[in-house]
C-alpha positions as MATLAB code, in Angstrom:
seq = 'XXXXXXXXXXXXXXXXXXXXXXXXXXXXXXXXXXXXXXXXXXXXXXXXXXXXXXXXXXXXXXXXXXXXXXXXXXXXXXXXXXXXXXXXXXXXXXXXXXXXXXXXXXXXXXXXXXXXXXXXXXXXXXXXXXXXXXXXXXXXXXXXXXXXXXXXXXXXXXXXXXXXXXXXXXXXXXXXXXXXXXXXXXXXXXXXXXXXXXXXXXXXXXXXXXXXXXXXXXXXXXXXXXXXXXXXXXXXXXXXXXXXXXXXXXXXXXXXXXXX';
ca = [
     -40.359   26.195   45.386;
     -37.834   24.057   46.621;
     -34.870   26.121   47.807;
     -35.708   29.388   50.045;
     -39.346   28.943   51.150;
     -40.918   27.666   54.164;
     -44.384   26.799   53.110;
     -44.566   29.620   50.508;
     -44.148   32.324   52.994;
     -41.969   35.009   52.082;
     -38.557   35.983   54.335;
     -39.434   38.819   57.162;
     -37.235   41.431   55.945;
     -37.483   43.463   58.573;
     -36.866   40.493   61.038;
     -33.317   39.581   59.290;
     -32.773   43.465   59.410;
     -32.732   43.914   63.120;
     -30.964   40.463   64.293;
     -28.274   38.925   63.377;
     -26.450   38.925   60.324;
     -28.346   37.379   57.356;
     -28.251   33.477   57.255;
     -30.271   31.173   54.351;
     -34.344   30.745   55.415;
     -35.109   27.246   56.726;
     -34.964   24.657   54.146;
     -37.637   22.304   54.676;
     -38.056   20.660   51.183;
     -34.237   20.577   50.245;
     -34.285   16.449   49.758;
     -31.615   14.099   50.432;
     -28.665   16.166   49.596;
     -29.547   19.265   52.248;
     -30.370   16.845   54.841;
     -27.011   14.812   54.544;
     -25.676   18.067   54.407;
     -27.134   19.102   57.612;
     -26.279   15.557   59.144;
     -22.981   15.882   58.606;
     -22.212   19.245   60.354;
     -21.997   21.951   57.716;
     -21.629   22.531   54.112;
     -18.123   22.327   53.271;
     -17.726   19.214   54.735;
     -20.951   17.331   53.156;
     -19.315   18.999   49.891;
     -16.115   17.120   50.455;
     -18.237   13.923   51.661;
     -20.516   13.841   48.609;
     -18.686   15.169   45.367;
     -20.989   12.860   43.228;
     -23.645   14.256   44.418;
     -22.132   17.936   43.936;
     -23.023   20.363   41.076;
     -22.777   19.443   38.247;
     -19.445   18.876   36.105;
     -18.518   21.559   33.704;
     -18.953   20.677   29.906;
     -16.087   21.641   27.602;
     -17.420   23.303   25.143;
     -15.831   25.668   22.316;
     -16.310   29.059   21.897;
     -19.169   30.642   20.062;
     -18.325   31.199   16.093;
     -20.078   34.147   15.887;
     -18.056   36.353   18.314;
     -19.969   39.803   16.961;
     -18.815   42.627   16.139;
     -15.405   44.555   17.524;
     -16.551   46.560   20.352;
     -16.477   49.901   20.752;
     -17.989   50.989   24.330;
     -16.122   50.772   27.399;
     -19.008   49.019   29.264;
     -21.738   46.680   27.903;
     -24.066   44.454   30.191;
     -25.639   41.176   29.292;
     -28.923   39.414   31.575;
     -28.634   36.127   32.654;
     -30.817   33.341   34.019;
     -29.788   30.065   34.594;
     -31.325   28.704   38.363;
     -30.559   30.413   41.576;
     -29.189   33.389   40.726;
     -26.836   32.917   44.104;
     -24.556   31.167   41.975;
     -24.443   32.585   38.632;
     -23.587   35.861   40.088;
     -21.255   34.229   42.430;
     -19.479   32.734   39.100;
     -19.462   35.629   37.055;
     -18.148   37.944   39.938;
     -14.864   35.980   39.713;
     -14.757   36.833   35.801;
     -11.750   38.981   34.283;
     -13.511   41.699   32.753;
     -16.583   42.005   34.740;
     -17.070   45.584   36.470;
     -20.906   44.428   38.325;
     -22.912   41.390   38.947;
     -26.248   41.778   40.438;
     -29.041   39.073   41.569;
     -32.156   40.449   40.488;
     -35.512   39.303   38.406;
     -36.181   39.369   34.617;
     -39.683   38.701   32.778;
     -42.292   40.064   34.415;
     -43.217   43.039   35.421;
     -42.207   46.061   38.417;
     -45.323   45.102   40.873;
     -44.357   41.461   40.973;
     -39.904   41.817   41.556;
     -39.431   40.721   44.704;
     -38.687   37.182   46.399;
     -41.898   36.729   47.774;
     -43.862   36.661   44.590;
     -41.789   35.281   42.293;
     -41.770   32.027   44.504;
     -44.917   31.033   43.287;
     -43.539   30.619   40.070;
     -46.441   32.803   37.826;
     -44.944   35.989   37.865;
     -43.242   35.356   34.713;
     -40.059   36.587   36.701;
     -36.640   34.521   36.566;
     -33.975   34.903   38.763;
     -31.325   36.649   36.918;
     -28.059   38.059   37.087;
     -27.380   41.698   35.698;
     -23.685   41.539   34.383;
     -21.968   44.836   33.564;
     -18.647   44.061   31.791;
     -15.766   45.292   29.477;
     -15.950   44.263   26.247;
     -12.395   45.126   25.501;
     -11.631   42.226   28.117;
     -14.118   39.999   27.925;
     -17.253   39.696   24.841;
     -20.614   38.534   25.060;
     -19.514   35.294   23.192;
     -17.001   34.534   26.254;
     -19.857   35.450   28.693;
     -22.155   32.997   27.158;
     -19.442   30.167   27.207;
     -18.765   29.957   30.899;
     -22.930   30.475   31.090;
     -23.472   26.795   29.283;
     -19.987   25.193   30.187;
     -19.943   26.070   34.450;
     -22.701   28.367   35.223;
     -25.525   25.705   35.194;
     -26.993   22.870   33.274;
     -28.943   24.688   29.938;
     -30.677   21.128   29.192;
     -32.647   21.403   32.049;
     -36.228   22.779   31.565;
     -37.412   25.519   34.316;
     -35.504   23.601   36.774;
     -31.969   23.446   38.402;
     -30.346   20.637   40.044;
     -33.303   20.717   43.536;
     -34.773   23.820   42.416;
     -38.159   23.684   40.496;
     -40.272   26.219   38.626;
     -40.581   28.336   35.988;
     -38.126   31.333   37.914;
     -34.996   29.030   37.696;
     -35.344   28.990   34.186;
     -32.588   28.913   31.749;
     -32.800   31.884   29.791;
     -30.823   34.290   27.698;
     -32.687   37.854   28.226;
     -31.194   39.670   25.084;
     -30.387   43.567   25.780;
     -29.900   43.793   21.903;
     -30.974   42.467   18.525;
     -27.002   41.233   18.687;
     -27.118   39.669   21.770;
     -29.941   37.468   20.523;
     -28.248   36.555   17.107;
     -25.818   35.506   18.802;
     -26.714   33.430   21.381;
     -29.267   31.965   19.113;
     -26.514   30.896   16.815;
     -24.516   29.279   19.158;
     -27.402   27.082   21.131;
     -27.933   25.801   17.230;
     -24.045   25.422   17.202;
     -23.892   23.435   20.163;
     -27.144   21.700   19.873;
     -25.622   20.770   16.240;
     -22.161   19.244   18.280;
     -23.893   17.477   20.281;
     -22.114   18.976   23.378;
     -24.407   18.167   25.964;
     -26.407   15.089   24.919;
     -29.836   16.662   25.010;
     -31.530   19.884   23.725;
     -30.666   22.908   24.815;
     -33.787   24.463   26.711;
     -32.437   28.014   27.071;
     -34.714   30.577   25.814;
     -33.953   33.958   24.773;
     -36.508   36.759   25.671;
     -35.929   40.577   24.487;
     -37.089   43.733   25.929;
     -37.677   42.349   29.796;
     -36.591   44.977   32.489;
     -34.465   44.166   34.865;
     -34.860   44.290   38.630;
     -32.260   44.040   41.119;
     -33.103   41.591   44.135;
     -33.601   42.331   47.739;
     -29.979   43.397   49.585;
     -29.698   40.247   51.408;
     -29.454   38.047   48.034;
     -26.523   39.851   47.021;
     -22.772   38.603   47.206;
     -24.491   35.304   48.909;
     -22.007   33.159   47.953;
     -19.176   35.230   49.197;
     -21.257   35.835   52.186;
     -22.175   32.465   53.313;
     -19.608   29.851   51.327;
     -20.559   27.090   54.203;
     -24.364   27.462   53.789;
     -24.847   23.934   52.556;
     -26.723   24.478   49.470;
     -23.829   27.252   48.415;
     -21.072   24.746   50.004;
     -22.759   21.844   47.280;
     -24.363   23.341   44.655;
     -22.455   27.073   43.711;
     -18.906   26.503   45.176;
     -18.217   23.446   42.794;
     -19.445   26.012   40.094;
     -16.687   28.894   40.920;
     -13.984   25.984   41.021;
     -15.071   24.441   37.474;
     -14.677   28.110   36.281;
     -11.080   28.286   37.384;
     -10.348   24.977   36.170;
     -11.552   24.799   32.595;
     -11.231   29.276   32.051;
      -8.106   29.768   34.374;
      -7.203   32.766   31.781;
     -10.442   34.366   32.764;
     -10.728   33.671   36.471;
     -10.200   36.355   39.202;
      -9.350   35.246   42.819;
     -10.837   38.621   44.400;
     -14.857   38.801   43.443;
     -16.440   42.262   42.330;
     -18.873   41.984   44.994;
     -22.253   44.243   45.009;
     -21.943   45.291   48.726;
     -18.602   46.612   48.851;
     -18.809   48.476   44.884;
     -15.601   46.954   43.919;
];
């Protein structure tokens, strides 16, 4: 565990409950990038002082061919992993189209949802993102577009940028036997194009509950945008998405803690 952890010991709930407002856990094993971060006074700044260094660059990509079929609910929700889920639900909540995004865990089981187990990596658990969303305004296909192209690297195997393990892996966790057809069809269309210059590792993986994460994970980006692991690894992330999907991007998030 490389991002949240001090020497596998879980956060003291309770402790962050009753003191100050809710900042990120010590970072001991960050590596060079948190520690120029910290050097230089802040996260924004080491952002602006190390952009090659930053998140990584979205991929253009084009839209999945199989788009599914014309919806006809008001409300649909897909499950997404793809590293710390601080980020992907700090992308998503700036989507057009999407009514909820919530940090959670996928692929394990009820006893074993919280932070302080899944850190060890053998829970089965990733950290997800719960994405509620209408499908009149935005479709799955969309969804998993800005998921490969901004969201996070899907070549990298149970890892993301600094953060190691099997619970930052990319994965797809299919809430129907459509879902899965289609985002198994397009990994095999852009594995076929070539569009990242590796394999795709992104698994899909059906019938796993979700759970939603502990209150403090929620709206983290929002909450803490000079954090330096948000300010260089998640804020690049919402910018790519209003660069390369300006007709999907929202300015105001749908944040978790406010139900908006």
């Amino acid at each position: 565990m490389m991002r949240r952890h001090f020497q596998d010991r879980p956060i003291d709930e309770d402790r962050m409950k009753t003191s100050a407002p809710p900042r990120a856990p010590a970072l001991p094993r960050r590596g060079a990038l948190t520690a120029m971060a910290l050097l230089l006074g802040g996260g924004v700044l080491a952002y602006k002082a190390l952009p090659a260094l930053a998140a990584e660059s979205a991929v253009a990509i084009p839209p999945p061919a199989d788009t599914g079929a014309a919806p006809t609910a008001t409300a649909e929700t897909a499950v997404l992993a793809g590293g710390c889920f601080w980020g992907v639900q700090g992308v998503f909540q700036h989507v057009k189209g999407v009514t909820s995004a919530v940090s959670g865990y996928a692929g394990g089981d009820a006893r074993t949802a919280n932070y302080g187990a899944i850190g060890s990596g053998r829970t089965g658990h990733a950290e997800a993102v719960r994405i509620t969303y209408d499908p009149r305004q935005i479709g799955f296909g969309q969804l998993l577009q800005i998921y490969f192209s901004v969201v996070h690297d899907p070549t990298q195997l149970n890892r993301q940028g600094p953060d190691f393990g099997t619970q930052y892996r990319s994965t797809v966790f299919a809430q129907n036997a459509e879902q899965a057809r289609i985002a198994k069809a397009y990994i095999a269309q852009l594995d076929a194009a070539r569009s990242f210059g590796a394999p795709i590792a992104t698994t899909i993986e059906m019938d796993k509950p979700f759970y939603a994460a502990e209150a403090y994970h929620q709206d983290y980006m929002t909450l803490h945008p000079s954090q330096p692991y948000i300010a260089i690894h998640d804020l690049p992330k919402r910018e790519n998405l209003k660069r390369v999907f300006p007709a999907l991007y929202r300015d105001k998030p749908v944040l978790v803690g406010t139900g908006a």
